[in-house]
N, C-alpha and C positions, 0 to 999 in steps of 0.2 A: 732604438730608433732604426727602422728599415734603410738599407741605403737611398731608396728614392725618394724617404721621407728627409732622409739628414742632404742629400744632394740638393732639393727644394728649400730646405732649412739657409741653406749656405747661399744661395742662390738669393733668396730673399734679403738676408745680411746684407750680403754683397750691394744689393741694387737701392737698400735701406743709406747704406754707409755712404753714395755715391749721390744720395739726392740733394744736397747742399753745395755749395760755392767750395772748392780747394780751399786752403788756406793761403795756397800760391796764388789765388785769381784776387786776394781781398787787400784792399788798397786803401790809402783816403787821399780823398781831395777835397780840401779844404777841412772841413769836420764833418763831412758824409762821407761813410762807408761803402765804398763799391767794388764792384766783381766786374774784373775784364781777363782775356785771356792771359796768359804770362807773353811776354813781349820777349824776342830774338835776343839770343846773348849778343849777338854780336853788333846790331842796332843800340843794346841798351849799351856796350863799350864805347860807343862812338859818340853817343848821346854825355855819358858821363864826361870822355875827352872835352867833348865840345863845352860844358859846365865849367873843366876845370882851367878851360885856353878864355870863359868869358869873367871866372873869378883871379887870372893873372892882374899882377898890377904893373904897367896900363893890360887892362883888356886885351888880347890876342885875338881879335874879328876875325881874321882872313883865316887862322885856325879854326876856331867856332865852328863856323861857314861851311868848310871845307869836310869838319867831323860830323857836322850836323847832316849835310850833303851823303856823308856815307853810311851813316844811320837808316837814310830813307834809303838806299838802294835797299834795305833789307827790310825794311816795313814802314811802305809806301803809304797805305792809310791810315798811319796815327795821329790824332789832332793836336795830342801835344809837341810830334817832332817837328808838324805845319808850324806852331805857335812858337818854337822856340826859333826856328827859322824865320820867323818874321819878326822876330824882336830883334834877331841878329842883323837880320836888312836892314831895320828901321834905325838900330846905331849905327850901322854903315853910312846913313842918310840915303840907302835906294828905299824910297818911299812906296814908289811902282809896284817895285818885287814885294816889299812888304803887305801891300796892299794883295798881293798875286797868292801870299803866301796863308796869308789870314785869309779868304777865301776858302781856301785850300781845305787850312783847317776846321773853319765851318762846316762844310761839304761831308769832313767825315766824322767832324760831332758839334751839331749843331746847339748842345745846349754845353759843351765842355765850355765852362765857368771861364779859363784864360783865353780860351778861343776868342769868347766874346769880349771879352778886358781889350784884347789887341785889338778888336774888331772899332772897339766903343774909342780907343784911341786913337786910331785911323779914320775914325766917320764912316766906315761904311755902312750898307744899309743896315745889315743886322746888328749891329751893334750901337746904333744910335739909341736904337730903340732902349737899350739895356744903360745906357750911359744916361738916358733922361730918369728912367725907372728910379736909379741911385741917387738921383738930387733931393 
């Protein structure tokens, strides 16, 4: 093979091997498979803290809260850091912020499954609708 033949060969490969989803981006939620980008280590550190301050017994809020809080300086538009931030308000009893927060996470995925859970539990409008669906 010519170099310019084997440099196109390698090139095609290359852009063949790259037309599917990572294995880094493929996820499941719920029992569907999805592809999103890989998420901030340091968001998802602060994400897991916040997991494991909400699995303390009693529950550790004001940590949660506080980890989840620092999750989102590093990546602002994830619906699920919205969604876990509003469950964390909504045991707090600040209903308001809950309400602020599931928003939130609708805004940046409006059809993510927990977004609307929290939504359908709050009454807000999008979620009503998904809460009648269920009956």
């Amino acid at each position: 093979m010519s170099p310019p033949r084997a440099v196109l060969a390698l090139a095609l490969v290359s852009a063949c091997a790259q037309a599917g989803p990572s294995s880094r981006t493929l996820h499941y939620i719920d029992k569907t498979l999805v592809t999103s980008a890989p998420v901030d280590h340091r968001a998802y550190g602060a994400y897991m803290q916040a997991r494991i301050a909400l699995a303390a017994e009693p529950p550790d809020l004001a940590r949660a809260l506080q980890q989840i809080d620092l999750a989102l300086r590093y990546d602002r538009d994830d619906p699920h850091l919205w969604t876990t931030r509003g469950e964390i308000e909504l045991r707090l009893g600040d209903v308001e912020a809950a309400r602020r927060s599931s928003a939130r996470a609708l805004a940046y995925g409006p059809k993510y499954p927990p977004a609307l859970q929290l939504a359908a539990d709050l009454q807000l409008p999008g979620g009503r609708q998904v809460a009648e669906a269920r009956r």
